[in-house]
C-alpha positions in Angstrom: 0.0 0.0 0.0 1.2 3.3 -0.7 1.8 6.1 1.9 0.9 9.3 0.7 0.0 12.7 2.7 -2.2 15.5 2.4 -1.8 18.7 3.0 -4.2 21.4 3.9 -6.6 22.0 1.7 -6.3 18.2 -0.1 -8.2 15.9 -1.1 -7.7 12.2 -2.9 -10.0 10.1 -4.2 -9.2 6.4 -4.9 -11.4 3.7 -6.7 -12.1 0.7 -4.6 -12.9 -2.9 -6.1 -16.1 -3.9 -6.5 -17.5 -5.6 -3.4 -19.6 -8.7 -3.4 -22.8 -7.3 -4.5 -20.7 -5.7 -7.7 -20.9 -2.2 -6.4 -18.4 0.2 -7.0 -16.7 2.2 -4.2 -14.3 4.9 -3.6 -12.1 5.5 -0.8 -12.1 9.5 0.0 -9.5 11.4 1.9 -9.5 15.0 2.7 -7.5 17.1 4.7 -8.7 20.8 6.6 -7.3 23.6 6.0 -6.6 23.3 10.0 -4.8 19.6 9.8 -8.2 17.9 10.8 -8.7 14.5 8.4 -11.8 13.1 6.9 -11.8 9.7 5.2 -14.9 7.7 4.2 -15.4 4.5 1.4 -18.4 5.6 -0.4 -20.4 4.4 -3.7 -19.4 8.0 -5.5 -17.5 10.5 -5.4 -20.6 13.0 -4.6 -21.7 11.4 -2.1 -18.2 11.2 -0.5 -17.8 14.8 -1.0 -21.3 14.9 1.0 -20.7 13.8 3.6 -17.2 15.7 4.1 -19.4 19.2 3.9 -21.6 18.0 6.5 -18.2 16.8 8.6 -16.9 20.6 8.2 -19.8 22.3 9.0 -20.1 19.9 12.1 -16.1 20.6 13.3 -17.1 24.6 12.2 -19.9 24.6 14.9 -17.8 23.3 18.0 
């Protein structure tokens, strides 16, 4: 497995194998702009993105 790092501001977006049903998924990384990470496996790359906006306006609130 390659080790990679983000830095602030990132994001990376890799395709996953199919799992047993046949569905696709991609693994999602993203890094704040204050160091915080965010990583999720989702079926798309929208709804990966969706749910990281709804992580940073979580972490924005506290």
């Amino acid at each position: 497995m390659e080790v990679a790092y983000l830095l602030p501001g990132q994001e990376r977006c890799v395709p996953f194998a199919a799992n047993k049903n046949g569905q696709k998924r991609v693994e999602y990384s993203y890094r704040s702009e204050r160091g915080e990470f965010f990583s999720c496996v989702c079926r798309s790359v929208e709804e990966a993105r969706n749910l990281c906006e709804d992580w940073m306006a979580r972490r924005e609130r506290y």
